[in-house]
TIVO-2410 file (N, C-alpha, C; in nm, 3 decimals):
# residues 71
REC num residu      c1      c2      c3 atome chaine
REC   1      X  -0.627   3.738  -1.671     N      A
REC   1      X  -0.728   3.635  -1.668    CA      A
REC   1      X  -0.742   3.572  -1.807     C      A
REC   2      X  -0.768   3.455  -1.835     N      A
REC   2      X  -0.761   3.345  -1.947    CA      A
REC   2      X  -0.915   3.382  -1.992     C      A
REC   3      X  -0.886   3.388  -2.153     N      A
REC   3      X  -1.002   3.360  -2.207    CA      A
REC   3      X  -1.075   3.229  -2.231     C      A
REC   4      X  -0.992   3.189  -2.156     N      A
REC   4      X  -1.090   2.990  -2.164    CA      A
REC   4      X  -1.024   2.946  -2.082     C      A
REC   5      X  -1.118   2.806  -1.969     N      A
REC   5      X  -1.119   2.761  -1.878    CA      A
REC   5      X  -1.103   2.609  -1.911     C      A
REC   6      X  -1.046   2.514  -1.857     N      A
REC   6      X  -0.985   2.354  -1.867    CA      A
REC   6      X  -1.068   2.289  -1.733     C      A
REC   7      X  -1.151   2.202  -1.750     N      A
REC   7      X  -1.218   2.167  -1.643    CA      A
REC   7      X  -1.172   2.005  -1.629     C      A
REC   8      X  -1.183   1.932  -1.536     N      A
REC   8      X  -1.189   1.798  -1.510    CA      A
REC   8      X  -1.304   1.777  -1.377     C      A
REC   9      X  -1.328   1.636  -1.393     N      A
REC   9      X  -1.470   1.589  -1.344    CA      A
REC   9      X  -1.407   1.438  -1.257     C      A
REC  10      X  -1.442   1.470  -1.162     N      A
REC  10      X  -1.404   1.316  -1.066    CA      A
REC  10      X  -1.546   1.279  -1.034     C      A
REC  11      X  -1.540   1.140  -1.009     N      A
REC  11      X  -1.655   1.056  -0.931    CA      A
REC  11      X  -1.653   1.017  -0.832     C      A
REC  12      X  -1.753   1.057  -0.697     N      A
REC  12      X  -1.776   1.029  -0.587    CA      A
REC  12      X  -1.872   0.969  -0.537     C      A
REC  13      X  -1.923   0.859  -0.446     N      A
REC  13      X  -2.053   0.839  -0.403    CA      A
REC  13      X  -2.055   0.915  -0.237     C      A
REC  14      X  -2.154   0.947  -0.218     N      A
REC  14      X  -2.247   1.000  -0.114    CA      A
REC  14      X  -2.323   0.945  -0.046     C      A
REC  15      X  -2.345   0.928   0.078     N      A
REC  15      X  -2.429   0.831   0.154    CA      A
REC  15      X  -2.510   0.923   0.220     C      A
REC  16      X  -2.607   0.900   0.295     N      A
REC  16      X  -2.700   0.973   0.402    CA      A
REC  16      X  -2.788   0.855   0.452     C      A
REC  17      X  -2.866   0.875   0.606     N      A
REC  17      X  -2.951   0.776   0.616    CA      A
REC  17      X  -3.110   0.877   0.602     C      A
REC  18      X  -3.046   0.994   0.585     N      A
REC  18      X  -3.170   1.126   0.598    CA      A
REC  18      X  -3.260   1.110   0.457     C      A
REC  19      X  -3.173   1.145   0.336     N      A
REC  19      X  -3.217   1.167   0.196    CA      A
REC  19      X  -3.079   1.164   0.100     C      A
REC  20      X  -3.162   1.205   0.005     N      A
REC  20      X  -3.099   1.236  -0.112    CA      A
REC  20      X  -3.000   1.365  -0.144     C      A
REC  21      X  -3.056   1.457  -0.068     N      A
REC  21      X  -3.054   1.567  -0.090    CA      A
REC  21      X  -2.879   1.618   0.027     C      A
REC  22      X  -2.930   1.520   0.133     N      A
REC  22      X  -2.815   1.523   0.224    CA      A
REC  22      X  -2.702   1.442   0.182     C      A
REC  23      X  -2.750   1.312   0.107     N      A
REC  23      X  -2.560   1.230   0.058    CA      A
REC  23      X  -2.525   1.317  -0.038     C      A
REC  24      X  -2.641   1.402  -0.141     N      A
REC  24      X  -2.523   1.481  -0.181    CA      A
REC  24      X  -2.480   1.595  -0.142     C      A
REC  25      X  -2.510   1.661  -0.053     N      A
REC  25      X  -2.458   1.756   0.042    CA      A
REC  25      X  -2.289   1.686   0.144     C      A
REC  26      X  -2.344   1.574   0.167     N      A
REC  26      X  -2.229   1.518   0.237    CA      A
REC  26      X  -2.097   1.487   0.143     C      A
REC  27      X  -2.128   1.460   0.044     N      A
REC  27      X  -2.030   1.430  -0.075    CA      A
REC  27      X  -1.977   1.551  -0.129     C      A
REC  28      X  -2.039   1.698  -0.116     N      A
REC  28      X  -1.974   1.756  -0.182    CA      A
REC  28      X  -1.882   1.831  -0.094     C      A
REC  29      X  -1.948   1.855   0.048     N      A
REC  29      X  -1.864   1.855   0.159    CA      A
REC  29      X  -1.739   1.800   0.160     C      A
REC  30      X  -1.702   1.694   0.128     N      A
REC  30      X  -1.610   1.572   0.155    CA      A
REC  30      X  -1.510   1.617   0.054     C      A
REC  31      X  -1.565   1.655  -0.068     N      A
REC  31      X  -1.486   1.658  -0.214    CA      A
REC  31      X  -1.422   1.777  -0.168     C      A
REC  32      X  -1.485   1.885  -0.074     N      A
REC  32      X  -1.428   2.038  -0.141    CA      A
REC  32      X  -1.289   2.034   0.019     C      A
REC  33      X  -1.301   1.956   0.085     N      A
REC  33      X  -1.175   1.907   0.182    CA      A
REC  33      X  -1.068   1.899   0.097     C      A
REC  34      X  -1.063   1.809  -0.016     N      A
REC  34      X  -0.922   1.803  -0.106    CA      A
REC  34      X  -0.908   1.848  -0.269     C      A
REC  35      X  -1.055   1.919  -0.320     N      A
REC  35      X  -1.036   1.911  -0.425    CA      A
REC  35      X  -1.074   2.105  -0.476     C      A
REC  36      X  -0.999   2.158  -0.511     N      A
REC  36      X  -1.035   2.309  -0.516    CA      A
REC  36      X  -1.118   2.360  -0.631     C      A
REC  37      X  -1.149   2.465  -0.655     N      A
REC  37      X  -1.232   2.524  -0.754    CA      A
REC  37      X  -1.338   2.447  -0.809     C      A
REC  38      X  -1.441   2.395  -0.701     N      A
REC  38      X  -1.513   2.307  -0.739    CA      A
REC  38      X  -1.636   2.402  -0.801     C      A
REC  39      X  -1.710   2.375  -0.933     N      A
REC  39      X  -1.794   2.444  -1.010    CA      A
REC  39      X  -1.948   2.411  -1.031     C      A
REC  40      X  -1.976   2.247  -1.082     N      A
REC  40      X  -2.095   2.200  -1.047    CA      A
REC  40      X  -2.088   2.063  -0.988     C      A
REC  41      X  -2.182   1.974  -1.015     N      A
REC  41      X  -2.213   1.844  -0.991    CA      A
REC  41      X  -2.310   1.778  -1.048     C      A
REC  42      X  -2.299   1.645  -1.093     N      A
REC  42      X  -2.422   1.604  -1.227    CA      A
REC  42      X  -2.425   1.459  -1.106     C      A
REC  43      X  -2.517   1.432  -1.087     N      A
REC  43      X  -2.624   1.331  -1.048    CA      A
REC  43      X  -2.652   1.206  -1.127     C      A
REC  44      X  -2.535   1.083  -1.146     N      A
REC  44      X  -2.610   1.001  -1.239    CA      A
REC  44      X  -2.595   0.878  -1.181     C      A
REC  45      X  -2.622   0.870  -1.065     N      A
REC  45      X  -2.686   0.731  -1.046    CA      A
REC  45      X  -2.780   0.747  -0.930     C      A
REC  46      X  -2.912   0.714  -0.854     N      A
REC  46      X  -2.934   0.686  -0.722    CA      A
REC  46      X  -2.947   0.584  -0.676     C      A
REC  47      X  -2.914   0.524  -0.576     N      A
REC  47      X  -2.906   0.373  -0.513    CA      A
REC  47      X  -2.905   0.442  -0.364     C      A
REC  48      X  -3.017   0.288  -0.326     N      A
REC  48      X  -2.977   0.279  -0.151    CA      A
REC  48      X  -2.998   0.142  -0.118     C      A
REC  49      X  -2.962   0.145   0.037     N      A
REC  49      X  -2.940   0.006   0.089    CA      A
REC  49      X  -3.079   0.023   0.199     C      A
REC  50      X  -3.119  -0.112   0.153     N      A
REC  50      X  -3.262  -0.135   0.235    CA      A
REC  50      X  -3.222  -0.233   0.362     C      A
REC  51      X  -3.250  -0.189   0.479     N      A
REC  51      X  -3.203  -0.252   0.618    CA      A
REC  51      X  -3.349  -0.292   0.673     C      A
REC  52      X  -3.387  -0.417   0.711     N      A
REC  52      X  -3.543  -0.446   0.737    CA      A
REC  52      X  -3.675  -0.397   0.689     C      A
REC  53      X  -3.667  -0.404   0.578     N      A
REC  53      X  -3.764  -0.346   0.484    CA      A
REC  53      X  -3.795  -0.197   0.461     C      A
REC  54      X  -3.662  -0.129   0.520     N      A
REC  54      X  -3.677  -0.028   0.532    CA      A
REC  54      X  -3.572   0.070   0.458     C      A
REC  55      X  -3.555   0.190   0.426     N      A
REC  55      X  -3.401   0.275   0.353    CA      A
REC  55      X  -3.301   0.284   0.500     C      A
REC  56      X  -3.195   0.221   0.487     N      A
REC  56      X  -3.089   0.204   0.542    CA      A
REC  56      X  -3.005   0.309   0.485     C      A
REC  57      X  -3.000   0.382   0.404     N      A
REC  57      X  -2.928   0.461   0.351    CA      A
REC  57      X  -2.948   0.503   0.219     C      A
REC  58      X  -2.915   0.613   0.177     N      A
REC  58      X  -2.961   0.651   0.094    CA      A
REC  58      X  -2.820   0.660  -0.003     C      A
REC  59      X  -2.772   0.631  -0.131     N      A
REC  59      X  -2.635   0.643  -0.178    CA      A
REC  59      X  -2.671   0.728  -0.346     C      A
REC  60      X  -2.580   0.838  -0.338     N      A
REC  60      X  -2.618   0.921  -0.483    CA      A
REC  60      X  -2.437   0.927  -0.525     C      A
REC  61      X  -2.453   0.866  -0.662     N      A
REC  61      X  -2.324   0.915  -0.733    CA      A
REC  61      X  -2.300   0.992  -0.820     C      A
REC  62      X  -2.202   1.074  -0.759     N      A
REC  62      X  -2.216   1.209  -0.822    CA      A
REC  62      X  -2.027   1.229  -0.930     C      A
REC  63      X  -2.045   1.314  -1.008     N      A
REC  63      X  -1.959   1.359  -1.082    CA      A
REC  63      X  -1.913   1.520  -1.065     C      A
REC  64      X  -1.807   1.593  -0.984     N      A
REC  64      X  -1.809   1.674  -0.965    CA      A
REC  64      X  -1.694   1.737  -1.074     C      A
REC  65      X  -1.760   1.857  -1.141     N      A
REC  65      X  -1.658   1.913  -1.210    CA      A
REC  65      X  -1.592   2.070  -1.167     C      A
REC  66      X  -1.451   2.044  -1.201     N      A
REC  66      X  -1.377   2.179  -1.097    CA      A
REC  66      X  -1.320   2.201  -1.208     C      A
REC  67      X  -1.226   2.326  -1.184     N      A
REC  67      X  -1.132   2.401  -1.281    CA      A
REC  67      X  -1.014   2.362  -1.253     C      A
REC  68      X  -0.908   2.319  -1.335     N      A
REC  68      X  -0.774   2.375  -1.338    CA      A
REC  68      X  -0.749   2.473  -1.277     C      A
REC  69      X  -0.662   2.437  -1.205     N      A
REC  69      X  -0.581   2.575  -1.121    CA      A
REC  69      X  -0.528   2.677  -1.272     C      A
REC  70      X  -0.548   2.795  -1.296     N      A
REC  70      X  -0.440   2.880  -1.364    CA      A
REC  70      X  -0.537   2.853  -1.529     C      A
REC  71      X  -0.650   2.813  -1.530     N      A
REC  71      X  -0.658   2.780  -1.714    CA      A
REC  71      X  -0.814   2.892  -1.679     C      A
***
């Protein structure tokens, strides 16, 4: 086992019409389909789409950071 770890960070957005809490649940869902050793997730934007005066969706963009395979 390595005494130090090599991380990289991709950007995803997340949708829900529920909350916040669910686009990013749905997003990280989505990420861990193709992307392995996923570690955290940082939160830096929230946006949604308003459909008749109302939240049409809720959209969170997220930054997920994973490990290098092998570091």
């Amino acid at each position: 086992m390595s005494d130090h770890h090599v991380y990289k960070k991709v950007e995803i957005v997340g949708s829900s019409r529920k909350s916040v809490e669910d686009a990013i649940d749905n997003a990280i869902a989505e990420c861990g389909k193709s992307v392995s050793n996923m570690e955290w997730f940082e939160v830096v934007e929230t946006r949604g789409h308003i459909a008749n005066g109302q939240v049409g969706h809720y959209q969170v963009v997220l930054k997920i950071g994973f490990r290098i395979e092998n570091s």
